[in-house]
C-alpha positions as CSV (number, residue, x, y, z in Angstrom):
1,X,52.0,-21.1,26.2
2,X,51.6,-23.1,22.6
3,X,52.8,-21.3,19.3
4,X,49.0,-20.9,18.5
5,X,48.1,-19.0,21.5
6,X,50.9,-16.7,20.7
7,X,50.0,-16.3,16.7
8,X,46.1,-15.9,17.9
9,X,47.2,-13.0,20.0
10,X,49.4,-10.7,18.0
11,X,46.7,-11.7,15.0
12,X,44.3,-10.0,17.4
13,X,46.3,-7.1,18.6
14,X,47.6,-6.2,15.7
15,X,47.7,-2.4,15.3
16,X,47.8,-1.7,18.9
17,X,51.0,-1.2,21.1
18,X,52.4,-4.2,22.6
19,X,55.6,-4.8,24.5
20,X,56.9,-8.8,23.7
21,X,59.0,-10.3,25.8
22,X,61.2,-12.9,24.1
23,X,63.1,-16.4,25.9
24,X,66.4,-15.0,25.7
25,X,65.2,-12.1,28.1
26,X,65.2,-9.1,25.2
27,X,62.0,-6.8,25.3
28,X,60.5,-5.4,22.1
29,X,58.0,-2.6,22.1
30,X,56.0,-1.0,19.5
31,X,53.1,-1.1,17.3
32,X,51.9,-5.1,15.7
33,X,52.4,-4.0,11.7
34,X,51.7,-7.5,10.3
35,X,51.6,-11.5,11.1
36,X,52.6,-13.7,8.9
37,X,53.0,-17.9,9.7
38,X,55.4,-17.6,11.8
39,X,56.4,-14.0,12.5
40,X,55.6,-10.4,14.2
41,X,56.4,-7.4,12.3
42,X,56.7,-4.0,14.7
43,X,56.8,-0.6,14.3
44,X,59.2,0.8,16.7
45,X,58.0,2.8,19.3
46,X,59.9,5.9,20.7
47,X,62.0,9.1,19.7
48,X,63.2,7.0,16.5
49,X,60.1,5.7,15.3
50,X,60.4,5.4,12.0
51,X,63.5,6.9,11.7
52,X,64.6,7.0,7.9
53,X,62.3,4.5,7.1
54,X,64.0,1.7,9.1
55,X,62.9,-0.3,12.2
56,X,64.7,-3.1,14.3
57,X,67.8,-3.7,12.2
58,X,66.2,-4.0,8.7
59,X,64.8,-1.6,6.3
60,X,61.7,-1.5,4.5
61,X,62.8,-4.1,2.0
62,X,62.9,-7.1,4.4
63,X,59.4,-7.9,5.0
64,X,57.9,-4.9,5.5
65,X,58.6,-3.4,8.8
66,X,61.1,-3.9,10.8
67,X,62.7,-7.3,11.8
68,X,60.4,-9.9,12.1
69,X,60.5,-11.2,15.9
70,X,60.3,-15.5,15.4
71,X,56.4,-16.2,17.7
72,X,57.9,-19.4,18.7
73,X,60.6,-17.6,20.5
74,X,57.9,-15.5,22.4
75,X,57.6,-15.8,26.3
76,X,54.5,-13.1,27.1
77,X,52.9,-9.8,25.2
78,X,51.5,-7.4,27.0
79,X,49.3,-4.7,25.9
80,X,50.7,-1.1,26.3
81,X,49.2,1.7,28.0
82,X,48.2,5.3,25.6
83,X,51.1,6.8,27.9
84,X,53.9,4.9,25.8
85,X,52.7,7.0,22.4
């Protein structure tokens, strides 16, 4: 899938909860915060959500969220069932 198709989808799901599966084989889950050009921005999902104020690695002063996942790197997003909240 393009770079576009990939942008176009976490643009559309944003504020739901997705699990993205990168090329290097890690799996992210959690809840689409923001999209800028050419990055995801989650909320973790899970006992630690949140936790402190920090998310995957990075705290609140590096853009936003949590780490920003790189949408070229992405290899699928799937939605996530109401069962993962």
């Amino acid at each position: 899938m393009s770079f576009g198709h990939y942008h176009g989808l976490c643009q559309r799901y944003r504020g739901r909860a997705v699990e993205i599966r990168m090329r290097d084989g890690r799996i992210h889950r959690g809840v689409i915060h923001r999209v800028d050009g050419n990055r995801v921005f989650l909320q973790p999902l899970g006992p630690r959500r949140n936790f402190g104020g920090f998310g995957y690695g990075f705290g609140w002063g590096f853009g936003g969220f949590g780490a920003g996942l790189a949408i070229g790197a992405i290899a699928g997003i799937a939605l996530l069932g109401a069962f993962w909240w």
